[in-house]
C-alpha positions in Angstrom: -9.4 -1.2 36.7 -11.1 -1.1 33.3 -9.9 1.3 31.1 -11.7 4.2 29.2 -12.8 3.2 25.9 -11.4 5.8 23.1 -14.2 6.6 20.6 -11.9 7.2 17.0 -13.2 8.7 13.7 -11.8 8.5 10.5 -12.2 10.9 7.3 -11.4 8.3 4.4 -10.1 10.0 0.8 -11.4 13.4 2.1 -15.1 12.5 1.9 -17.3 14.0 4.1 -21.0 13.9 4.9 -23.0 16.4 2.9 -26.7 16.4 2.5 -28.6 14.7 0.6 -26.3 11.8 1.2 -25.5 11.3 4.6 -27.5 7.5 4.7 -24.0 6.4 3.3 -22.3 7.4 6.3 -25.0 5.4 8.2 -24.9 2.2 5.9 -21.0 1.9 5.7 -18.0 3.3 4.2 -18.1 6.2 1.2 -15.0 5.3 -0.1 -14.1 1.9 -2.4 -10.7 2.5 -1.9 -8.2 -0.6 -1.4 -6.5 1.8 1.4 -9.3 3.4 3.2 -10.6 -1.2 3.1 -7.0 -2.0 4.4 -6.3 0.7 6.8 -9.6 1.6 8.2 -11.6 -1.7 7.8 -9.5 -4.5 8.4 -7.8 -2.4 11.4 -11.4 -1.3 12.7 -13.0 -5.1 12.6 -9.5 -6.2 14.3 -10.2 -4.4 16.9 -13.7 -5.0 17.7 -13.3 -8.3 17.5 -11.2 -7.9 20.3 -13.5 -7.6 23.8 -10.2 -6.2 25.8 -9.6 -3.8 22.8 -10.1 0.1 24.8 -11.2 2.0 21.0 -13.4 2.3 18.9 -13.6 3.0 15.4 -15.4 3.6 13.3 -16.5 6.3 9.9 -16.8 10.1 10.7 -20.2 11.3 11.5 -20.5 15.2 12.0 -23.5 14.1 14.9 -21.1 12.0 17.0 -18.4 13.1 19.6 -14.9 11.7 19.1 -11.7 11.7 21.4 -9.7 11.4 18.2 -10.2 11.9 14.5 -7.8 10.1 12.0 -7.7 11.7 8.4 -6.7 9.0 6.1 -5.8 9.9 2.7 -7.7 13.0 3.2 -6.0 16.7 3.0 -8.6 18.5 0.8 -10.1 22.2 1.6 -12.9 20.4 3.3 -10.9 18.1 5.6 -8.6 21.1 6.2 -11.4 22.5 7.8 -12.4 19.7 10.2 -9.6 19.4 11.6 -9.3 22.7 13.0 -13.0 23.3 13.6 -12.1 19.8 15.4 -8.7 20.7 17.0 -10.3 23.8 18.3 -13.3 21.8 20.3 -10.2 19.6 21.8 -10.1 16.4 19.7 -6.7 15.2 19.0 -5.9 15.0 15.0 -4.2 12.7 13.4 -2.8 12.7 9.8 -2.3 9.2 8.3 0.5 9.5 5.4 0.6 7.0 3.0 2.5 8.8 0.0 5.2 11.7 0.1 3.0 15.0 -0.2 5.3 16.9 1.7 8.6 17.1 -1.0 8.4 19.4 -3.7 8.3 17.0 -7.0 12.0 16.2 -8.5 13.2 13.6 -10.7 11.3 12.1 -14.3 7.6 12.0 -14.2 5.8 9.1 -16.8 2.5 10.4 -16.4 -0.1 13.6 -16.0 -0.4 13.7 -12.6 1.6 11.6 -11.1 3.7 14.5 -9.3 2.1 16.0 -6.8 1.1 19.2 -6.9 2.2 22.8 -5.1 -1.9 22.7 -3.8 -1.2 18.9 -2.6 2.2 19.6 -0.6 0.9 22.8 0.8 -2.3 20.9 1.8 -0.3 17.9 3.4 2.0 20.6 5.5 -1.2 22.7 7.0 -2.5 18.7 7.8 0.8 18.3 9.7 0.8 21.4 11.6 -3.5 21.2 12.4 -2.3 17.4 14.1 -1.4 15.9 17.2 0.6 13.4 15.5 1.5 11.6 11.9 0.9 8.1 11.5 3.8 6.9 8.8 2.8 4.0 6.4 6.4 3.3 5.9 9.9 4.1 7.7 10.9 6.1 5.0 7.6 8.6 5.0 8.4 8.1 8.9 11.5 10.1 8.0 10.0 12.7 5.7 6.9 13.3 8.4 10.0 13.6 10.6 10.9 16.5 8.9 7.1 18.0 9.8 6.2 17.4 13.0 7.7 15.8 16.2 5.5 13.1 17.0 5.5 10.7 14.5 5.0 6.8 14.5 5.5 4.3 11.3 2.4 1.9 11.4 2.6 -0.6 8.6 0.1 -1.4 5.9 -1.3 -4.5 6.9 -2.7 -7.6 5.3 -5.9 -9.6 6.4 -4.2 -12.9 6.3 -7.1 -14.9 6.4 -8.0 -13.8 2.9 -4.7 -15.6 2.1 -4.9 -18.8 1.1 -2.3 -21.1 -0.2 -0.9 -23.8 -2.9 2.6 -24.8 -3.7 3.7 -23.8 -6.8 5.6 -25.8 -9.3 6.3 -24.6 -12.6 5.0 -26.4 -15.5 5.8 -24.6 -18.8 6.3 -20.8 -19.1 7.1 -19.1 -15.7 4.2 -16.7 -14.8 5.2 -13.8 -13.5 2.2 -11.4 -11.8 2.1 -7.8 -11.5 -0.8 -5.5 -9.7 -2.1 -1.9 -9.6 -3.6 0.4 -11.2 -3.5 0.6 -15.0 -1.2 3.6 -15.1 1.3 2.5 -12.8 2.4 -0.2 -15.8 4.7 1.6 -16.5 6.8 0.5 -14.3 7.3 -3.1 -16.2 9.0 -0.8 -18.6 12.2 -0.8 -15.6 12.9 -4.1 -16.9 11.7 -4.2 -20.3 15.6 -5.4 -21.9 15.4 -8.4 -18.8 11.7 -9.5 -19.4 12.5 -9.6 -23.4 15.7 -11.5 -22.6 13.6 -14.4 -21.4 10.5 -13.8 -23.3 10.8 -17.4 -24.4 10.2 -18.7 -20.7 7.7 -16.4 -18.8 4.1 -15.0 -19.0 3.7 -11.6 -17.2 -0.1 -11.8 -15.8 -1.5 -8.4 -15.0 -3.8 -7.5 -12.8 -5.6 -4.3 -13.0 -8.4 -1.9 -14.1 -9.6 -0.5 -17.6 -6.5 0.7 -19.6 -7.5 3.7 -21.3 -5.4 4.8 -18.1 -2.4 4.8 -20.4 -3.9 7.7 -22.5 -2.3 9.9 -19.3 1.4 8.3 -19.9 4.2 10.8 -21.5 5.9 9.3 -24.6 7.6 7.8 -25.1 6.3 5.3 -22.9 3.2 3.9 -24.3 4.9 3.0 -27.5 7.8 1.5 -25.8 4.9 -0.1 -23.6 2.9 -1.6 -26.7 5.7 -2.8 -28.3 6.7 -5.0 -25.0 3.2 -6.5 -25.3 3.9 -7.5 -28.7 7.2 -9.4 -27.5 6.2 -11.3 -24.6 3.1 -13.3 -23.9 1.2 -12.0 -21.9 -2.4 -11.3 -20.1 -4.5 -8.9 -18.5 -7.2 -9.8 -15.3 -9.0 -7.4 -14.4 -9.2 -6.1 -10.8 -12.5 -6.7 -8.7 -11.3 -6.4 -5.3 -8.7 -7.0 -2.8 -10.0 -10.2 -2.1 -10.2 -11.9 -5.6 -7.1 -10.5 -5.8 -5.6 -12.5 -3.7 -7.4 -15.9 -4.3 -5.7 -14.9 -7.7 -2.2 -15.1 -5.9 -3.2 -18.2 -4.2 -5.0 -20.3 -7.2 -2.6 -19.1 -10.3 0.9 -18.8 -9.1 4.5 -18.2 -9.9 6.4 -15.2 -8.8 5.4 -12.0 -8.2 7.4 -8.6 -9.4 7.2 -4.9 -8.8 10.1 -3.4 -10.7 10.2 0.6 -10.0 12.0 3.8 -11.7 13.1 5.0 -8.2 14.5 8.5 -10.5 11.8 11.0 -8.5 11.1 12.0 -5.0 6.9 10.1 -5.5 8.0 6.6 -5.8 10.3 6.4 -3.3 7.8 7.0 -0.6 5.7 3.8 -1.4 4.9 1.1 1.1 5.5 -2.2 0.9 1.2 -3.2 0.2 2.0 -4.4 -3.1 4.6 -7.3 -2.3 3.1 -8.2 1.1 -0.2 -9.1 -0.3 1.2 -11.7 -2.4 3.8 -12.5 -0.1 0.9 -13.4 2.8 -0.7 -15.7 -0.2 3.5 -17.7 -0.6 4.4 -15.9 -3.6 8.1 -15.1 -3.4 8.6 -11.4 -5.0 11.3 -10.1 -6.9 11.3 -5.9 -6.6 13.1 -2.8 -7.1 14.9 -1.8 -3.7 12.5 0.7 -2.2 13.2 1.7 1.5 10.0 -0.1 1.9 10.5 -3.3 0.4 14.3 -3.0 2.3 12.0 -3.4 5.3 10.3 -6.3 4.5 14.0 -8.4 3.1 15.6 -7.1 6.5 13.0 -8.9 8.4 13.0 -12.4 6.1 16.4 -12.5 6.5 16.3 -12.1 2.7 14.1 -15.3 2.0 11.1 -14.5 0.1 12.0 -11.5 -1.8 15.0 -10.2 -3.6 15.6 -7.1 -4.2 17.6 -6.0 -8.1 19.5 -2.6 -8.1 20.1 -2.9 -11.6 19.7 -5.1 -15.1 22.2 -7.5 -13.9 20.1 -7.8 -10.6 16.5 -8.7 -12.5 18.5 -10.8 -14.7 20.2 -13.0 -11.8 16.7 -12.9 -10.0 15.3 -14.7 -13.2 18.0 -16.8 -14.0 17.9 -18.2 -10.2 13.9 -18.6 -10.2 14.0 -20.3 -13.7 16.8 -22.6 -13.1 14.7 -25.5 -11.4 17.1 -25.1 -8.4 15.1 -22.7 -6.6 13.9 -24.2 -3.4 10.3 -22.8 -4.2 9.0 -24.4 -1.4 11.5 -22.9 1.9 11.2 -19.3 0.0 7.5 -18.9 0.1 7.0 -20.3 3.6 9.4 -17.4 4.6 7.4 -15.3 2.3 4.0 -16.2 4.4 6.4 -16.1 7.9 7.0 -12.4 7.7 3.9 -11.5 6.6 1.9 -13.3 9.2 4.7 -11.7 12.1 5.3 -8.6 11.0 1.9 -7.4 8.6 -0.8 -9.3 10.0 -3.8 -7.0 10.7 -3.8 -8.0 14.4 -0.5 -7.3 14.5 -1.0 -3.6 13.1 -3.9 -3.1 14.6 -2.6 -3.3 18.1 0.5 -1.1 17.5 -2.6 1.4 16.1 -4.7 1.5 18.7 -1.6 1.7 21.4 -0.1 4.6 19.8 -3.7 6.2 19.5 -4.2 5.8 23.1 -0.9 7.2 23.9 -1.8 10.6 21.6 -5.2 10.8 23.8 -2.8 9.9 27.1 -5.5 7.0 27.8 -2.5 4.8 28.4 
């Protein structure tokens, strides 16, 4: 017995259809966002690739009936609105959480706007209460949604392996190390700014990201302390085109990939793992700051492929070991790709998606 196909909407970074612009609802998604790509897109294609798959998804149009809406990345007045014009006509709501709205901001903040506001956490928390469940980007958020609501399920980010290709690296000359995100978030390299001038004489930090007059927004006395790195260790800056280049970047250039993080406020600690796991799924073996997320990821490599620094001492063993020409390069990023493929792959995410979706709806 065949079963019922599930039609699913999703709202992507609160954008809605509004005349006179509703052909870009019809011609494809609103939003250029690298989430609403990854956790929309790649999920959605997934899925209808997949004859046997019982949903569908696909953008939100306002002339189309839906068994469930998703609202990704979306808690503004006019989503707010949906939902419970929605709820009210019987759809089931879901809430996707990517980043910790819900806990009042505490701890040190590097830039304007980087905490989230009173308007934001009050937003996410009517969200909460107008849905039928909370889909968790990481355990941790699955913990704070916890808090929120009692149905709850932690869904991964997921990578589109097959964007990931790969090429053994072997160092020859300086060590590059490769960072990625948005311009602001730089910042961040500043976590181990007395490690990355300790061996300044052996590494290139390669950066990708987007125009830098993003650091205009930084509190000092960052951006001076930021500058003055530059000056100390060579370095360059790529810019960002999309998630795709991105990652025949990881591929083609190579070396090791870092995301150091001030975990000192409630904001950070709620990040997913997106940022290691992409260059992981291209071999890169990572070297990060010990995020619940990232904790994730090291607990199912069995530690291969990533290590995780709590402090200075940390970063510096971390570089010592992947500078010392001992480093079996090769074992550590096939365990990088390994965990990714098992564990991140959109077809694996994708199918825990649509299953819990179904369950929501009770089309299981």
């Amino acid at each position: 017995m065949s079963r019922r196909m599930l039609e699913v909407g999703f709202v992507i970074d609160g954008l809605l259809p509004r005349w006179p612009r509703v052909w870009q609802w019809v011609r494809g998604c609103p939003s250029h966002s690298a989430v609403g790509e990854m956790r929309f897109g790649w999920i959605a294609e997934a899925l209808h690739a997949d004859a046997a798959a019982p949903v569908r998804y696909s953008l939100y149009r306002p002339w189309k009936s839906y068994d469930a809406v998703i609202f990704l990345k979306s808690m503004n007045a006019e989503s707010l609105r949906l939902a419970e014009s929605l709820r009210a006509r019987g759809t089931r709501i879901f809430f996707d959480v990517n980043v910790d709205y819900f806990t009042l901001a505490e701890g040190t903040f590097y830039y304007r706007g980087m905490a989230p506001t009173a308007e934001q956490t009050a937003n996410a928390q009517r969200m909460a209460a107008l849905s039928h469940a909370l889909i968790a980007d990481s355990s941790h958020l699955a913990k704070i949604c916890g808090q929120h609501h009692s149905c709850v399920q932690w869904i991964s980010d997921d990578v589109d392996t097959r964007l990931a290709g790969y090429s053994p690296w072997k160092r020859d000359g300086k060590l590059n190390l490769l960072w990625s995100g948005e311009s602001v978030k730089l910042f961040e390299l500043l976590r181990i700014e007395a490690t990355l001038r300790k061996y300044a004489s052996h590494i290139r930090v390669i950066m990708v990201t987007n125009e830098l007059a993003a650091l205009d927004r930084w509190f000092d006395p960052w951006k001076s302390r930021f500058q003055d790195l530059l000056k100390a260790v060579e370095h360059e800056v790529v810019p960002f085109r999309s998630v795709r280049s991105l990652m025949q970047f990881y591929t083609a250039v190579g070396g090791v990939f870092i995301s150091p993080r001030f975990l000192d406020n409630s904001y950070n600690w709620g990040h997913t793992e997106w940022k290691i796991t992409l260059p992981m799924a291209c071999g890169r073996v990572a070297l990060g700051s010990p995020l619940p997320s990232y904790r994730d990821v090291s607990e199912r490599s069995g530690g291969l492929g990533l290590r995780l620094c709590e402090d200075d001492d940390d970063w510096s063993a971390a570089f010592e070991s992947v500078l010392s020409g001992q480093f079996d390069f090769a074992m550590e990023e096939t365990a990088s790709r390994a965990v990714v493929e098992k564990h991140y792959s959109t077809p694996v995410v994708a199918a825990a998606h649509a299953k819990f979706v179904r369950e929501v709806c009770g089309a299981n």
